[in-house]
N, C-alpha and C positions, 0 to 999 in steps of 0.2 A: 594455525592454532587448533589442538586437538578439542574438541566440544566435551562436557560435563556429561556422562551418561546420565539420561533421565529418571532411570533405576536401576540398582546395584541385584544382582540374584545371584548366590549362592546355592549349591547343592552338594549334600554330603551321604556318599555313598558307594559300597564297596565294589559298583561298577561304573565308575566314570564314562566309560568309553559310549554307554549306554546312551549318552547324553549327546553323542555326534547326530545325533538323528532329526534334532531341532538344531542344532548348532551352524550345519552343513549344510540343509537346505532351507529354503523358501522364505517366507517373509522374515521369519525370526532372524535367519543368517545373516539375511542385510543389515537388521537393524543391529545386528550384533558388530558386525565389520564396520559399521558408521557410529558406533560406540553409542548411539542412542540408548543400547540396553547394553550392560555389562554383565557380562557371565562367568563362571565358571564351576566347574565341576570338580571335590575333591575326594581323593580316598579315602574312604575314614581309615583305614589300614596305614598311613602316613601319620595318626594322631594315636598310634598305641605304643606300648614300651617295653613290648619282649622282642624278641631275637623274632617270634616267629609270625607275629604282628598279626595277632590271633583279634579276632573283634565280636566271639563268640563261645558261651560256653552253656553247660549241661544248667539247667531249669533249681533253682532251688524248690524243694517238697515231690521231686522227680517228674515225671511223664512225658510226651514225646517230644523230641525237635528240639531245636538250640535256641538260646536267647541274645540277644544284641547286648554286650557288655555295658555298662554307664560311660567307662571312663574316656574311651574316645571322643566320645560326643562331647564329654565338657571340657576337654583339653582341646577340641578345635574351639570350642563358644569361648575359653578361656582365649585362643591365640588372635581367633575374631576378635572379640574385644578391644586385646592389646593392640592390633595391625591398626585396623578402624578407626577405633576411640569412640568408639560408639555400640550399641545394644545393637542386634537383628531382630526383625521380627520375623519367630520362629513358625513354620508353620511346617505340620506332621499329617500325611498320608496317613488315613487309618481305617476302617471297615467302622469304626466308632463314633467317627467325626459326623458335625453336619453336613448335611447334602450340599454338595459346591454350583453353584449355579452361576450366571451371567453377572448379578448384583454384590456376589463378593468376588467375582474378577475385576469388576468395573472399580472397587471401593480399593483393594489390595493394590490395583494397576497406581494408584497415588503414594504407596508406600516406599522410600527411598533404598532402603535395605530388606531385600527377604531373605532368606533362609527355608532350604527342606532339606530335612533328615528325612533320609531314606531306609526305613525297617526291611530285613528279612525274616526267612525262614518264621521262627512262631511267634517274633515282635521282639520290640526293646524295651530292657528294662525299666521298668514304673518310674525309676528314679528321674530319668531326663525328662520325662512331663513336665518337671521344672521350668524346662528350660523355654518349652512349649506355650506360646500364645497362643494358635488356634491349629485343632485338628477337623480334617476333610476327609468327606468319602464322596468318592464315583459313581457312587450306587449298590445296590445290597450285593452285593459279590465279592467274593476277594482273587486277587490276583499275588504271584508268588514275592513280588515288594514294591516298594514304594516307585520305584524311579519310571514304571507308567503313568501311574495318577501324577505325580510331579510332572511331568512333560504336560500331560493336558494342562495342568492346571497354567502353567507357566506361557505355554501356547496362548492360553484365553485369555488370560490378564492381559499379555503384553500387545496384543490388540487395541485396550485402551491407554496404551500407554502413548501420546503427541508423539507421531511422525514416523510411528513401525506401519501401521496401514497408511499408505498415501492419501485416501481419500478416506477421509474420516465416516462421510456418510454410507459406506461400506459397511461402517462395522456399527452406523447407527438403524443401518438396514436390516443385518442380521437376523435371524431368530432368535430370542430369547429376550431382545435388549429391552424392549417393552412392556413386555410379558404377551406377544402376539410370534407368531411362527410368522416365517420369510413367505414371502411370493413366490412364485412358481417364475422360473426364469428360462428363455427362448435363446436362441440363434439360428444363424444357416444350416441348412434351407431350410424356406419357409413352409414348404409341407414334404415328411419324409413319412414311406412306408404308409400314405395317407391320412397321417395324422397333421394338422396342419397347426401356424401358428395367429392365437389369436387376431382376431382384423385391427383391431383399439391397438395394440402395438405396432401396425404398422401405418397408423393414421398420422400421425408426427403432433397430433392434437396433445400435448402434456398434461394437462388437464384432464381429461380423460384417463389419459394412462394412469397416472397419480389413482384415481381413481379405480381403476379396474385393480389396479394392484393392492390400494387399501382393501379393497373387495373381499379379495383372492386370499389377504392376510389373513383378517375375521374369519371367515368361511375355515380354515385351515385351522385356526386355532378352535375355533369352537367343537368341530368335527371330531380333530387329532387330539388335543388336549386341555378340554374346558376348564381344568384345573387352575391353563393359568390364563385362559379370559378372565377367568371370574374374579383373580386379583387382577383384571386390570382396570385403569379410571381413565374412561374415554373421554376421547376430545372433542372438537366441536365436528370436524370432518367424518371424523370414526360415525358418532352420532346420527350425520347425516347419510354416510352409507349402510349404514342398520338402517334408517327408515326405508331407503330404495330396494334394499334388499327384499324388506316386509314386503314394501307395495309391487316387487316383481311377483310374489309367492302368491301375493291375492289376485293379480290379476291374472294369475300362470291359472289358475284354478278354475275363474269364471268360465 
């Protein structure tokens, strides 16, 4: 009996092919081939109505570069729709959008149905913001369309989507999920090029380790990007390794 996919993701855009790149490999492929995510990728050039299945044209009030037509995009949301029987929630790649982070992958990763339209060239017509529940950006730069930021975006979600990363605590380890940056992480050998690998990781004491890696977290975050210590609300353990921290610093000092 074939399983329910956990979430449905759509993408529309005039280079499908773009989208083998998560499809093909690594964790997303699996989850994809075990139908726990469902994917697919579509043309928008399949949703337009001339002979030359045109999806772009000259800027109304003139100046440079071409505009993404409206009418595709609502004739797939229209055919969506009708297939479905149900609304997508639309989400649009944009240099405008808010900053996409770990906490709207984790909240999105619950969403049953997604949707991204993928813009080129100098954007899509104003009109399909309609169609638009939520626009994201990557960060202040732009890239030449949408179907990069879509792949991150899709990649990150579908992390917390039950049973695409095997081991959950994987991606509760992560950087960001906290608002603390990851641990610094070791393997064989244990010292190369003289650089060796901490002692507490090969003590088999858990506790410890637990510990030296909370450590290692703080320390990283506060260092790299106190931005997002500072929203963070620590725990009781965190707590306690800020005090040991302190008291290594005073007594490093004496």
């Amino acid at each position: 009996m074939k399983m329910t996919p956990k979430i449905e993701i759509d993408v529309v855009t005039i280079f499908p092919e773009m989208f083998e790149a998560i499809t093909k490999y690594g964790v997303l492929s699996r989850a994809i081939k075990e139908n726990i995510v469902a994917f697919k990728a579509h043309n928008l050039r399949d949703y337009t109505r001339d002979k030359h299945r045109v999806t772009d044209l000259y800027a109304y009030g003139g100046g440079p570069g071409m505009v993404m037509k409206p009418e595709p995009f609502f004739d797939f949301y229209d055919y969506y729709i009708e297939k479905k029987e149900k609304k997508p929630y639309v989400i649009m790649p944009s240099p405008q959008g808010k900053p996409f982070d770990s906490t709207d992958a984790e909240r999105l990763a619950k969403k049953r149905n997604i949707v991204f339209f993928c813009g080129r060239y100098e954007g899509i017509d104003e009109r399909v913001m309609n169609l638009v529940d939520e626009e994201f950006s990557i960060g202040d730069f732009v890239v030449t369309g949408g179907e990069l930021p879509s792949m991150l975006m899709i990649d990150a979600l579908c992390r917390f989507v039950p049973g695409v990363v095997g081991d959950i605590n994987s991606v509760k380890n992560d950087s960001f999920y906290n608002q603390l940056l990851d641990h610094p992480h070791y393997t064989k050998p244990r010292e190369f090029r003289g650089m060796k690998v901490p002692e507490v990781l090969l003590s088999g004491n858990h506790k410890k380790i637990e510990e030296y890696r909370k450590k290692e977290s703080i320390l990283r975050t506060i260092l790299k990007r106190p931005d997002l210590f500072i929203k963070h609300d620590l725990d009781e353990m965190e707590k306690k390794v800020i005090v040991n921290i302190i008291r290594e610093l005073i007594l490093n000092e004496k």
